[in-house]
LOGUZA-157173 format. One record per residue: residue in one letter; x, y, z of N, C-alpha, C in turn. Coordinates in steps of 0.05 Angstrom, whole numbers, padded with zeros to 5 digits, always signed. Layout:
<nodes>
aXYZXYZXYZ;...
</nodes>
This chain:
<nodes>
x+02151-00547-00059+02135-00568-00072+02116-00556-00094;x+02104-00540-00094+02084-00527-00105+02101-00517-00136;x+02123-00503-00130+02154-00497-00152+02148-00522-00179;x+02154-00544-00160+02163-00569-00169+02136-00577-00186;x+02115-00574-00180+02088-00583-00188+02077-00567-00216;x+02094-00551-00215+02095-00521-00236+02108-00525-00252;x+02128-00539-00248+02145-00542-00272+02137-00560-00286;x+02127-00582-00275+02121-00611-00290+02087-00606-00293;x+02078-00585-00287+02055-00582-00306+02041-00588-00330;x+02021-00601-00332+02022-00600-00368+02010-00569-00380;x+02016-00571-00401+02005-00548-00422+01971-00558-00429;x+01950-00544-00414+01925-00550-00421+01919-00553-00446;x+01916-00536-00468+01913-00527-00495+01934-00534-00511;x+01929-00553-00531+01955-00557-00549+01947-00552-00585;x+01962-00541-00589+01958-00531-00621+01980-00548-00637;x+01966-00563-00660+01988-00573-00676+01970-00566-00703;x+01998-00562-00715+02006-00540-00740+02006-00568-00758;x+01981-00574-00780+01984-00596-00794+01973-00614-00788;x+01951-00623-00815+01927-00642-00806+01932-00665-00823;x+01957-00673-00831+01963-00696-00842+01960-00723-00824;x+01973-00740-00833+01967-00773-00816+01992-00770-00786;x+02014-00755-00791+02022-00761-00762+02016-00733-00747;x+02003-00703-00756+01991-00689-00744+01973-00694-00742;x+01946-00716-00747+01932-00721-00730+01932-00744-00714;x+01949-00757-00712+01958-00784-00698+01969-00759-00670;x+01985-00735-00677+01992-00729-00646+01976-00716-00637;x+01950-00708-00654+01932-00692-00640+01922-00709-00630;x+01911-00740-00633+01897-00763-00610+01912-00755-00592;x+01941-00765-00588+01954-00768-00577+01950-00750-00547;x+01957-00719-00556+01945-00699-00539+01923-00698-00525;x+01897-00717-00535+01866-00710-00526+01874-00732-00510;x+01885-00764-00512+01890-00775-00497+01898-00774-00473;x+01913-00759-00476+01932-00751-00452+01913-00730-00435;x+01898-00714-00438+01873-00698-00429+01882-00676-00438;x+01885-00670-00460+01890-00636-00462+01871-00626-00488;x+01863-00611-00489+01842-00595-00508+01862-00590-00530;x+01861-00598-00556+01874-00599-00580+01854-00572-00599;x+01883-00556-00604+01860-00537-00637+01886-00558-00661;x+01868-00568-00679+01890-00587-00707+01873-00559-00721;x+01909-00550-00730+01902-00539-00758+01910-00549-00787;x+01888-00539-00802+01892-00558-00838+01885-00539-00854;x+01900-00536-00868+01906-00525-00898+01885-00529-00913;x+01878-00554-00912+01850-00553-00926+01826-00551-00913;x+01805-00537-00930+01787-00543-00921+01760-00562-00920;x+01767-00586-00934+01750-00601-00925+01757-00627-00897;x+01786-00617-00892+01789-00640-00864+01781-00628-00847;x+01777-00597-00839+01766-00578-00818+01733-00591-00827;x+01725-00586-00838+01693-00600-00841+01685-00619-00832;x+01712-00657-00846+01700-00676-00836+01716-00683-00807;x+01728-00665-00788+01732-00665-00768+01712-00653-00752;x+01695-00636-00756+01677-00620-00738+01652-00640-00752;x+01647-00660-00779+01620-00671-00787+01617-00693-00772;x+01641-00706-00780+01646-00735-00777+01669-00749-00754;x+01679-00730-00741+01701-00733-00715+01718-00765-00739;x+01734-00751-00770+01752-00759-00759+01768-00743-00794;x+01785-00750-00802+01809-00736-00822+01800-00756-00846;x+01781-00759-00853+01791-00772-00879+01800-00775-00896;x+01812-00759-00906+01836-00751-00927+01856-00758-00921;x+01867-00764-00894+01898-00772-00891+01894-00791-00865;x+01871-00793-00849+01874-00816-00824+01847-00831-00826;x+01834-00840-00856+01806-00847-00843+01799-00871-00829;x+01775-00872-00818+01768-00895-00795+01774-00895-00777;x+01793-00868-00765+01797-00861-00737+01785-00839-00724;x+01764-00846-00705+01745-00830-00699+01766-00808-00681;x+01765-00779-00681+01769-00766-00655+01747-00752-00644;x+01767-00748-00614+01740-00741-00598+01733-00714-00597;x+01714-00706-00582+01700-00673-00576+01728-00660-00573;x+01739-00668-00556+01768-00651-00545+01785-00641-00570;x+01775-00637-00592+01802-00645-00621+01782-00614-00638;x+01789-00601-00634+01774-00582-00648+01793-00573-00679;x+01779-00570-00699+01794-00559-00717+01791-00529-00736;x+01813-00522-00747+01805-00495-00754+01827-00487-00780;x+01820-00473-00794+01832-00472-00820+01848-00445-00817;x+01841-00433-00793+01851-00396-00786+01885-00406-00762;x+01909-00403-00778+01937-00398-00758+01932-00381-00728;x+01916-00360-00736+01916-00352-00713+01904-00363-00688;x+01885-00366-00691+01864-00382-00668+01883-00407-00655;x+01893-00423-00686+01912-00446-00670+01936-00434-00650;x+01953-00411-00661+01965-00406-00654+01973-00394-00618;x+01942-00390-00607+01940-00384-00585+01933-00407-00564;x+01947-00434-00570+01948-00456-00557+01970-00451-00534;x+01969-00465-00520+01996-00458-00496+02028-00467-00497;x+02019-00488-00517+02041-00500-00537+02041-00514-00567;x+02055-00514-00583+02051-00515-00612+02060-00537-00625;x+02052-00554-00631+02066-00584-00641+02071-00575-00678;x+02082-00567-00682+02091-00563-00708+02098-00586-00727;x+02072-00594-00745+02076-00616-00771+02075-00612-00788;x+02091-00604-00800+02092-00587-00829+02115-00602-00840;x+02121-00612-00868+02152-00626-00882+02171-00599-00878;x+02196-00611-00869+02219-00587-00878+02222-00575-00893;x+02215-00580-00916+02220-00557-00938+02197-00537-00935;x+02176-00541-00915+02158-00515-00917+02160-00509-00887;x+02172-00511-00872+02173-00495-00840+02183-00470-00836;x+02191-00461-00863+02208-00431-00854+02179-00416-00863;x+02166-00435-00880+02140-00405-00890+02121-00417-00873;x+02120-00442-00856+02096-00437-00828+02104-00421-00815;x+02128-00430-00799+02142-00411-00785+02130-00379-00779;x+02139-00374-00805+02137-00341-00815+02106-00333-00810;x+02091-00345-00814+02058-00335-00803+02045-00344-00786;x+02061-00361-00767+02045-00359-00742+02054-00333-00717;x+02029-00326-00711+02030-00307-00690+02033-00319-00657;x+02056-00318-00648+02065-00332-00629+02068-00305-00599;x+02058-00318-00573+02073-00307-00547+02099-00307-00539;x+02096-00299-00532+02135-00303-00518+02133-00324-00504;x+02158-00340-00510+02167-00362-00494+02146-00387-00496;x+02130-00387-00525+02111-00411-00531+02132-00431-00541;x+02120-00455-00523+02140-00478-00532+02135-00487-00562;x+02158-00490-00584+02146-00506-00602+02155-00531-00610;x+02145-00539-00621+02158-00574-00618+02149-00589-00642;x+02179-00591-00658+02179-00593-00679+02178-00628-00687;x+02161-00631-00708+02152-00662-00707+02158-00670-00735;x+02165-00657-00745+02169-00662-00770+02209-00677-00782;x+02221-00683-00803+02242-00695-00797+02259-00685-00832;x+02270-00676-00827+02287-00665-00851+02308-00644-00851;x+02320-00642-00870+02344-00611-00877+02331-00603-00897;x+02335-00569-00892+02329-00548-00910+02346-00558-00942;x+02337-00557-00958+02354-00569-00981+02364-00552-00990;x+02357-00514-00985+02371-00497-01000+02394-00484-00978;x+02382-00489-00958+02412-00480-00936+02426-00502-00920;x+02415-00526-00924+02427-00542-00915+02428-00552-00874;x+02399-00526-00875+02406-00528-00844+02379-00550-00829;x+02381-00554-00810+02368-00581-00788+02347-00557-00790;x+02318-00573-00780+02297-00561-00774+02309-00546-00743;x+02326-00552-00727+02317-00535-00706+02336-00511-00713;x+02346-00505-00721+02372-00483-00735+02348-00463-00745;x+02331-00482-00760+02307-00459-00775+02290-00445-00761;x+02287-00464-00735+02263-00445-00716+02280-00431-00697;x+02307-00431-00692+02322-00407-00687+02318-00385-00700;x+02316-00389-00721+02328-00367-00738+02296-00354-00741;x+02274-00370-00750+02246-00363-00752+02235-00348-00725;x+02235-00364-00705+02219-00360-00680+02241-00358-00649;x+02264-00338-00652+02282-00338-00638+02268-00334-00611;x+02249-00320-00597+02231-00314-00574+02218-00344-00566;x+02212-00361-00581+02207-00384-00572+02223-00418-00557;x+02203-00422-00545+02228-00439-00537+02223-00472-00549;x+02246-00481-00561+02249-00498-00583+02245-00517-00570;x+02243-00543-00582+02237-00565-00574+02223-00590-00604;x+02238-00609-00602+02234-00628-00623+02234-00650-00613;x+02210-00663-00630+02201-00691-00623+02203-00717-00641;x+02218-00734-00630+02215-00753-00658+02233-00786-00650;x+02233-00801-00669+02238-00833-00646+02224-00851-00676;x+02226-00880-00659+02204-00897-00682+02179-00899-00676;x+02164-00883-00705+02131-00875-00693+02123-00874-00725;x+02098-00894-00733+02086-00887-00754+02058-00887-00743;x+02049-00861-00753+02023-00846-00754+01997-00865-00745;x+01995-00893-00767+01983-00910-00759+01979-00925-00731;x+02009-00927-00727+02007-00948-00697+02004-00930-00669;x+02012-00901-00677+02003-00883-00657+01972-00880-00661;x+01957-00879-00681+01926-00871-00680+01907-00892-00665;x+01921-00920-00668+01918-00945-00664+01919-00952-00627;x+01925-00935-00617+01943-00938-00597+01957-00964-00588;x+01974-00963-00598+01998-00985-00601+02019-00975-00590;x+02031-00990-00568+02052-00972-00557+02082-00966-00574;x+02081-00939-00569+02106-00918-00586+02121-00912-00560;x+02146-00903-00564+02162-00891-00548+02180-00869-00568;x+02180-00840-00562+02198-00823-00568+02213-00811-00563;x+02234-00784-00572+02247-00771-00556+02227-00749-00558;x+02236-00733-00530+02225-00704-00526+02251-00681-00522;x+02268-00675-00541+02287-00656-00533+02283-00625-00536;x+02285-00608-00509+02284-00587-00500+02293-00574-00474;x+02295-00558-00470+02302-00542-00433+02294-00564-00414;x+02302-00578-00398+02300-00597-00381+02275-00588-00373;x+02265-00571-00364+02242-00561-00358+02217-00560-00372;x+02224-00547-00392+02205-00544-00421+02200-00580-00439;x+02217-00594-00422+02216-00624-00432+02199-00640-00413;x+02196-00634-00392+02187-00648-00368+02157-00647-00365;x+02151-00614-00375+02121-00604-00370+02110-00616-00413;x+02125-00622-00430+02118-00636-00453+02116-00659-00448;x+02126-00682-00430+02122-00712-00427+02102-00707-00414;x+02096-00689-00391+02069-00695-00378+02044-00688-00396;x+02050-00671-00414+02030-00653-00431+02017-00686-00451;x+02043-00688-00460+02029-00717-00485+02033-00748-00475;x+02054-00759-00453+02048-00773-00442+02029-00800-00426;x+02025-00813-00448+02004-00834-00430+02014-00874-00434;x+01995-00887-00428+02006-00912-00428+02014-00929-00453;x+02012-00911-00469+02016-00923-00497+02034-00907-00520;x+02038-00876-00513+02059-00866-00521+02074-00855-00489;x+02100-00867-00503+02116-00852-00484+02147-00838-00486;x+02146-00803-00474+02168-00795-00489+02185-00789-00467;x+02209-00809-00476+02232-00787-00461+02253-00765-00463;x+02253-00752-00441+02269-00728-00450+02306-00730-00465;x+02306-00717-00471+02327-00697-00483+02340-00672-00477;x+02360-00669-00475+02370-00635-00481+02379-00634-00503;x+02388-00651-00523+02406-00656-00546+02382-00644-00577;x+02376-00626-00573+02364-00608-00598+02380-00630-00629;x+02400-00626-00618+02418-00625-00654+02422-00654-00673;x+02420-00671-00641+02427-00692-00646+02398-00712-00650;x+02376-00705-00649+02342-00710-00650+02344-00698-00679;x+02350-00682-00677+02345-00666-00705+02361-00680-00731;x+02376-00690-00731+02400-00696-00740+02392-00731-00753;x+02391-00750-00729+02373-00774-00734+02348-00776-00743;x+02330-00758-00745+02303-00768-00755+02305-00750-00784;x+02328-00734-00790+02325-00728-00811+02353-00752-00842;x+02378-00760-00815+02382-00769-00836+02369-00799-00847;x+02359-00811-00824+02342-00841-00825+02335-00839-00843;x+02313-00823-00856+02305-00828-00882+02323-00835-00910;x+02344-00824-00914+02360-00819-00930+02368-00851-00928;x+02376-00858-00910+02389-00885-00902+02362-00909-00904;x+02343-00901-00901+02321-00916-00910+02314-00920-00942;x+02317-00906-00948+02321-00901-00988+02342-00923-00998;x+02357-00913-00980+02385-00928-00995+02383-00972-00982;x+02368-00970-00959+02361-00995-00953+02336-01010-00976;x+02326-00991-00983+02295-01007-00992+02313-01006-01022;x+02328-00991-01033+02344-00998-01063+02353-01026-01061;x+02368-01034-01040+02385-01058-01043+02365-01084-01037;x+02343-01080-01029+02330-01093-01023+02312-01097-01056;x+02311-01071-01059+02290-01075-01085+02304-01091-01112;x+02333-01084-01102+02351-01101-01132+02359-01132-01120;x+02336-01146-01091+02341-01171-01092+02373-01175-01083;x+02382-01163-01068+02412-01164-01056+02418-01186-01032;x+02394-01189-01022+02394-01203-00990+02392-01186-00974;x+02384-01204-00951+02382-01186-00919+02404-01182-00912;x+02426-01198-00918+02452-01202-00910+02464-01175-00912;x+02470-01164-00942+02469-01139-00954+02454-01116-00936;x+02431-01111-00935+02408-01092-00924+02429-01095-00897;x+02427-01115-00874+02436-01113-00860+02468-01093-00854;x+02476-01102-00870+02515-01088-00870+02507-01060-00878;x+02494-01047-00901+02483-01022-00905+02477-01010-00877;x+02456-01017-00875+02448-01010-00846+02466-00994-00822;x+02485-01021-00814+02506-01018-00806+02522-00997-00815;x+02526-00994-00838+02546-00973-00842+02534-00945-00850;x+02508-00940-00848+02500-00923-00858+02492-00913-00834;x+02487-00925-00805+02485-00918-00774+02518-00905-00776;x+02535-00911-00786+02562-00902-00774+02572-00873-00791;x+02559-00879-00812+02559-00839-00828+02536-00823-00810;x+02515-00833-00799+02500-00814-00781+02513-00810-00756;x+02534-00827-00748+02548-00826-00731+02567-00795-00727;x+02595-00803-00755+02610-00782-00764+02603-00749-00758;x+02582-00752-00775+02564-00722-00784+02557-00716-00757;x+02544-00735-00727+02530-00723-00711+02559-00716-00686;x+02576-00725-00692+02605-00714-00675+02607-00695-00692;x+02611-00686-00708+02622-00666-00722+02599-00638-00719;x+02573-00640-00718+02552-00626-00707+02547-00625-00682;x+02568-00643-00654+02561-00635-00637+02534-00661-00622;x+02527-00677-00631+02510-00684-00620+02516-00709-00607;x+02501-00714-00582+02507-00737-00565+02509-00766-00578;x+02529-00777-00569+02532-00803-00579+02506-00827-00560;x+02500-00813-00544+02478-00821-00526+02453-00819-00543;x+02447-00805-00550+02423-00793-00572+02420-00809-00604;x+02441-00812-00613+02440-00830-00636+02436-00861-00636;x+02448-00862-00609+02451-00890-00604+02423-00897-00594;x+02392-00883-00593+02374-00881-00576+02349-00879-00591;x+02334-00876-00581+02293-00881-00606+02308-00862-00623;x+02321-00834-00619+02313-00814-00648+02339-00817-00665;x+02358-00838-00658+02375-00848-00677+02369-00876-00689;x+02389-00888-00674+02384-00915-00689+02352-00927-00691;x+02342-00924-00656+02314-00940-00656+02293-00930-00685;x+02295-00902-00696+02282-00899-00717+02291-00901-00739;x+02318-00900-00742+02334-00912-00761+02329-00947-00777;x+02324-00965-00751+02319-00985-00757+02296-00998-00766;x+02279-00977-00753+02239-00972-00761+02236-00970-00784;x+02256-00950-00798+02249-00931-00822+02261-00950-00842;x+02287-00970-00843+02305-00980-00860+02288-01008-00854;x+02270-01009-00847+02276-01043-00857+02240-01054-00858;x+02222-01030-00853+02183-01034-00856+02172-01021-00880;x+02165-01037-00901+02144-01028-00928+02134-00996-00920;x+02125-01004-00887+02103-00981-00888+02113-00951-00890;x+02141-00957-00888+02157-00923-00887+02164-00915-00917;x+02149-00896-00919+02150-00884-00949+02175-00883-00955;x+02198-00878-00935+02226-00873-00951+02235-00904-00960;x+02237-00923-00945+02235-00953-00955+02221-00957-00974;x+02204-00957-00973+02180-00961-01001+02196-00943-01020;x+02196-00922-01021+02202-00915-01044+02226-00928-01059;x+02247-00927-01036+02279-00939-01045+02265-00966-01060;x+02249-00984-01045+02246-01007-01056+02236-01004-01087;x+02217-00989-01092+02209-00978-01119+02236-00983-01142;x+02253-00954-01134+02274-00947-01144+02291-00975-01153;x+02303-00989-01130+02317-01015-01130+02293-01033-01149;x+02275-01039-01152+02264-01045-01169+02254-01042-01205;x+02273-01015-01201+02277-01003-01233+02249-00989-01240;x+02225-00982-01224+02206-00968-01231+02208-00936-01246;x+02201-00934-01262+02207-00919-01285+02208-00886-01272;x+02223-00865-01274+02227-00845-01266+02203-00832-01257;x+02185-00823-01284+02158-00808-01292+02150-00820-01270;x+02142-00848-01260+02124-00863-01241+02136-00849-01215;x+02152-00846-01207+02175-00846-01184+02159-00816-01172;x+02155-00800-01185+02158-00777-01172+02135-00761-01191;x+02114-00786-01193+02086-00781-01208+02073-00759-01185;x+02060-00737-01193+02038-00727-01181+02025-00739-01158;x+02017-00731-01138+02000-00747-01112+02015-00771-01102;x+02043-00772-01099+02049-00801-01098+02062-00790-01067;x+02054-00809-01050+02066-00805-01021+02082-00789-01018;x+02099-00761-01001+02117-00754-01003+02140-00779-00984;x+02163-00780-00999+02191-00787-00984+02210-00768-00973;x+02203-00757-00951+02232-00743-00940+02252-00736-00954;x+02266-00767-00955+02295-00771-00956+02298-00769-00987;x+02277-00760-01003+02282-00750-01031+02301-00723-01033;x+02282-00698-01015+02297-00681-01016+02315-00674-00995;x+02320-00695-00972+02340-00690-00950+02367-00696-00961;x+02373-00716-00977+02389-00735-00989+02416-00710-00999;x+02407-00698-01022+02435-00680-01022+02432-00655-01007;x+02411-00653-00989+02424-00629-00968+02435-00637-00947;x+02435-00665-00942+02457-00677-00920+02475-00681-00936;x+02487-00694-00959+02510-00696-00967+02530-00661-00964;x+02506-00649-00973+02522-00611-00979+02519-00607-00944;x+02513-00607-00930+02515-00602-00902+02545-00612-00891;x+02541-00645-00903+02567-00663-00891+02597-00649-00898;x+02599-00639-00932+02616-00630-00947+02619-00613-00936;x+02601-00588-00922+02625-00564-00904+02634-00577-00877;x+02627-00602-00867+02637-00606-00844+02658-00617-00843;x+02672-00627-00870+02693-00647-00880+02676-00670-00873;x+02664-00690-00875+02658-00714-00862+02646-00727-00891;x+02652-00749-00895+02648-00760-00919+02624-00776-00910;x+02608-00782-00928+02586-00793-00934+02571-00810-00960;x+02590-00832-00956+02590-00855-00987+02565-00854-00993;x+02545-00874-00970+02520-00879-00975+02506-00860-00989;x+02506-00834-00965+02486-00815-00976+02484-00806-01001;x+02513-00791-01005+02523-00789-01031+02509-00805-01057;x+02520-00836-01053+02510-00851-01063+02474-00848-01074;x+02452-00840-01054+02426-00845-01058+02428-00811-01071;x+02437-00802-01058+02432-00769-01078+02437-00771-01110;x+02453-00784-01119+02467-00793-01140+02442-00800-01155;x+02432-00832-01147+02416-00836-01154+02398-00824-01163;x+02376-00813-01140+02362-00799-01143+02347-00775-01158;x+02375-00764-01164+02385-00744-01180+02387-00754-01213;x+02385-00781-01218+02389-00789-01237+02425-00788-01250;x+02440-00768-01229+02474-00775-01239+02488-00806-01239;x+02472-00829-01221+02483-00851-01222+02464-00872-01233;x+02473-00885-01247+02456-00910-01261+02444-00926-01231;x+02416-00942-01234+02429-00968-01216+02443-00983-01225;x+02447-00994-01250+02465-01018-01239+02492-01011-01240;x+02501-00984-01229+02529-00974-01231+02532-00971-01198;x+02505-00967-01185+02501-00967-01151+02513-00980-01137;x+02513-01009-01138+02517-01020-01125+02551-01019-01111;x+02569-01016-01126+02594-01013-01117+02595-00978-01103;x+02589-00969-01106+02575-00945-01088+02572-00944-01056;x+02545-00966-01057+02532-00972-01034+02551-00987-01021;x+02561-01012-01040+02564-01032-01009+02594-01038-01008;x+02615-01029-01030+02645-01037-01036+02657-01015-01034;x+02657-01005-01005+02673-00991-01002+02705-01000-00990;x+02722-00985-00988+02760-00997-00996+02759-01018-00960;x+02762-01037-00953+02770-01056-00932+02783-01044-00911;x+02780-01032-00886+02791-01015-00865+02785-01031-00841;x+02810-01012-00813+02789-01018-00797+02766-01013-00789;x+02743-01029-00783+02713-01023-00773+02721-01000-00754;
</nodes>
């Protein structure tokens, strides 16, 4: 019994890497749940108005946190948490990665949702390759920053070592977020990075006034290329079909509030390039996920219209109003 009590332990001390709106939405999260949080930030004035004013105003304001939420601008100090919630965008996790000073066998748990755009690989491929001594673990489902700070009930996945998953649900765990486990690393990894991409390409058709009717069939068929790609990578058809596939898939493709929607909606709206990808403008994921899933899909053989399709765009190689037969006319098969 005592074994058993050990395993499902929580992690007292939790360090998350990244003091943006959903790294500090999971640092509540953590104090919630009772565990002593170090949030680390890049900058230094959210370390200030977290220790002045208990709360982030630069990226979460009007949400007070509590004493338990300590912050610090030094990797190391965070780094000696008992486990590591990692929120950093994909295109910069190989150079967090690379300077945190880590124990053996510190869980990390990757929260963030994208492909490397220059190798084409899943965030958890990268903390193999970065932090091989550690033990991996990724988190992710339908969850915006807001409705978690809010406490509004969320549900996510937690995939890792059945063990190393069990003692993380008890670690962040409470009546208003709730995560369930996983072993499926590839296939968590896989859905919360291509959703976005598929959210881009939803808020386009939406923004060129197509119908829900439209949005809807997209949808549909753009769940069935995340499908393809996640057999061909190995990942559970259980897992896609679940919060870190479809359930965030459907979050992300069809609410204003998800920057990759919003943006698509922009785009589908003909908003002028320069504006699109102006200075300080929200980041979108699925900007730069978009052709490193298509180039991922292309060594797996597995075709990918949609995606294809929004990289195109994006890229400025496809007109919109040349998109549309792209997106939604593809040749009559069976479903």
């Amino acid at each position: 019994m005592p074994e058993q009590q050990g395993k499902t332990a929580p992690y007292d001390h939790v360090g998350v890497i990244g003091a943006g709106a959903w790294g500090t939405a999971l640092a509540l999260v953590a104090a919630r749940a009772g565990r002593n949080v170090t949030l680390w930030a890049r900058e230094a004035e959210i370390v200030d108005s977290v220790h002045t004013a208990r709360e982030n105003r630069l990226y979460l304001p009007g949400v007070i946190l509590p004493e338990t939420i300590t912050a610090t601008g030094d990797l190391a100090v965070a780094s000696k948490a008992d486990a590591l919630l990692i929120v950093v965008p994909a295109q910069h996790l190989r150079g967090a990665l690379s300077m945190l000073t880590l124990a053996m066998e510190t869980p990390l748990v990757l929260c963030a949702k994208g492909i490397e755009r220059d190798t084409g690989k899943l965030v958890t491929e990268i903390l193999n390759e970065c932090a091989p001594r550690a033990e991996p673990a990724i988190l992710s489902g339908p969850s915006f920053a807001k409705d978690v700070a809010r406490h509004l009930p969320t549900a996510v996945t937690i995939a890792a070592k059945p063990d190393i998953a069990a003692r993380l649900q008890a670690t962040l765990g409470h009546l208003t977020f709730r995560p369930y486990a996983s072993d499926d690393l590839v296939g968590v990894a896989l859905g919360g990075a291509a959703k976005n991409v598929y959210a881009i390409a939803c808020g386009i058709v939406a923004g060129m006034g197509l119908g829900e009717s439209a949005r809807a069939a997209l949808l549909a068929r753009s769940f069935a290329e995340l499908c393809r790609l996640g057999e061909a990578l190995g990942a559970k058809s259980e897992t896609l079909m679940g919060l870190a596939g479809l359930g965030d898939l459907v979050l992300t493709a069809t609410s204003p509030t998800s920057r990759n929607y919003a943006f698509g909606l922009a785009v589908g709206k003909a908003v002028p390039r320069a504006e699109l990808f102006a200075p300080g403008r929200p980041l979108a994921e699925g900007v730069e996920t978009a052709p490193a899933l298509v180039a991922r899909a292309r060594r797996e053989h597995v075709e990918l219209p949609i995606a294809e399709a929004v990289a195109d765009i994006l890229s400025g190689k496809l007109a919109l109003d040349a998109a549309l037969p792209r997106l939604m006319a593809r040749p009559l098969k069976m479903e």
